[in-house]
N, C-alpha and C positions, 0 to 999 in steps of 0.2 A: 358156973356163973362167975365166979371166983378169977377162974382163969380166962375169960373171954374178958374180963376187966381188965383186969393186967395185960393182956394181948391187943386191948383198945388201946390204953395207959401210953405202951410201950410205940405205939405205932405211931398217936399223939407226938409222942416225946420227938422220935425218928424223926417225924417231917417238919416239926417248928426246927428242931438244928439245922435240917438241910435247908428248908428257906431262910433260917440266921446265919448260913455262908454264902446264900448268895446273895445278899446286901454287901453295897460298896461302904466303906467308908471312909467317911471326908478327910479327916486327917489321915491318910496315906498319901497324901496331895500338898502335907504342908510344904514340902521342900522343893516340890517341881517348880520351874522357871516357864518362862516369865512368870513374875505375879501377877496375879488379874485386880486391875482396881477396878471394880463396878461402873463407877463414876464416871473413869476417864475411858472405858471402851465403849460403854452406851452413852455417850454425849454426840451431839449431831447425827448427820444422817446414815445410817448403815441401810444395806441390803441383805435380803438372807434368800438363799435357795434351800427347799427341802421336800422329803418325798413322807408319803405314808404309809407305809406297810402294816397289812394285817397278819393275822399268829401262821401263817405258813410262811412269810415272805413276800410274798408278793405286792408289790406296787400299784395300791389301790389309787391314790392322788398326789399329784405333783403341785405342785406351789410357791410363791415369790412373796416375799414379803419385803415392804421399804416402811422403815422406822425412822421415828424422827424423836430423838433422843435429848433430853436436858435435865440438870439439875439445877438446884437452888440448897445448898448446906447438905445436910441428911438427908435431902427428899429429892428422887427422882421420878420423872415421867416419859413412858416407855409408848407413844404413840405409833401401832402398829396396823398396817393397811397390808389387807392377804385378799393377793389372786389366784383360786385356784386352776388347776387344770381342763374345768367343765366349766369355766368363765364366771364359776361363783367369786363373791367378795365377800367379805368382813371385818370388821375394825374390833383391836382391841386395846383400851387405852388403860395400862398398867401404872400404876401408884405403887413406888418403892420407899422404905423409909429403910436406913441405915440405923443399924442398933449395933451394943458393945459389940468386940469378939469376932468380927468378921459376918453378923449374923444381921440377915434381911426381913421385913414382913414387906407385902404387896396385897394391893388389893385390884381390882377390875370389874368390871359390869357383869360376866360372866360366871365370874372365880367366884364358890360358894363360901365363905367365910375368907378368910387371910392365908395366902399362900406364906409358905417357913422357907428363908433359904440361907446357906453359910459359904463363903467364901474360906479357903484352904489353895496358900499358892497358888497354881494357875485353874484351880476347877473353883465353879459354882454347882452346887446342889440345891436344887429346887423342888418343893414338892407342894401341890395344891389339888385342888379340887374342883375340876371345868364344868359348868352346864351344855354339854356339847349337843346340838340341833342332829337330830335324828329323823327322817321321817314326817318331820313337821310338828315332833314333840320335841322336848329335851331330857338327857341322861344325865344324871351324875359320875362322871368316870374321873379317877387319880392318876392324875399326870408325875411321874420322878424323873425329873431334868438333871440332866448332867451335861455340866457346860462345860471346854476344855478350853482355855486360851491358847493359840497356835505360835501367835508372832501380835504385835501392836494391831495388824488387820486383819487377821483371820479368829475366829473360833468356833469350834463343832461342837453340836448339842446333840444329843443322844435322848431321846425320851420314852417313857415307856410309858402308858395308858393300859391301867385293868379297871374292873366294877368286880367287886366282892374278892379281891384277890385272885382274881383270871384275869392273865394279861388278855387283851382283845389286840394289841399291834405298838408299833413303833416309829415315830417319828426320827428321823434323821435331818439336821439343818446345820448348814456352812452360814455365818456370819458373814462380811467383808464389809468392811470401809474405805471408803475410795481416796 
């Protein structure tokens, strides 16, 4: 008994390490160029292309999004209009507040409590928690955005979505401002 403990203990221990290296972290980013000022790349109107892939790969939905972008001080709003691939729509109009430190909260009609994010040099890290329409119900799944600033008009976001820590797929999205 003793030892199947310790053999559980140990296997425990194994796999929190190995999923505590594959987390990014943020300041690795403080020094890369350009800097990303929240503010000044989501102000006006950007477009975004981006695809969906579930956990093999494959390219389950494609999609467009046009945003219309502004602040007012610390507070921005991220008003986002998505067409997808099968001629679905949806809108999702995000609440940014700027706090000390590089570090963001948002909120959204969708988003279950207040998304966390920090800017580091040219990345944003984002991570919340979507009501996403399944079926004709909703799930709760966790979105970790990683946003990369490219140049003044371009930036790539990378996202990953799991429920109960299984990834279910990834989001890939090109920013541009025209």
């Amino acid at each position: 008994m003793k030892r199947r403990l310790l053999l559980c203990s140990a296997t425990a221990s194994a796999l929190a390490g190995l999923s505590a290296c594959a987390t990014q972290d943020i300041a690795a980013y403080a020094n890369e160029k350009p800097v990303l000022d929240l503010a000044q790349y989501f102000n006006g109107t950007l477009n975004a292309y981006g695809v969906f892939t579930d956990r093999s790969g494959t390219v389950v939905k494609r999609f467009t999004v046009v945003m219309q972008c502004s602040w007012s001080g610390n507070e921005g709003v991220l008003d986002e209009d998505f067409t997808y691939s099968d001629g679905t729509k949806q809108k999702r109009i995000w609440r940014l507040k700027k706090l000390a430190d590089g570090r963001y909260t948002g909120r959204a009609d969708d988003v279950v409590g207040e998304a966390q994010g920090q800017v580091r040099g040219n990345t944003f890290y984002w991570t919340y928690t979507l009501d996403l329409p399944v079926d004709g119900r909703t799930i709760e799944v966790r979105f970790d955005d990683w946003m990369y600033l490219m140049n003044d008009k371009v930036m790539l976001n990378k996202a990953t979505m799991s429920k109960f820590g299984v990834k279910l797929g990834e989001i890939t999205l090109s920013f541009s401002k025209p």
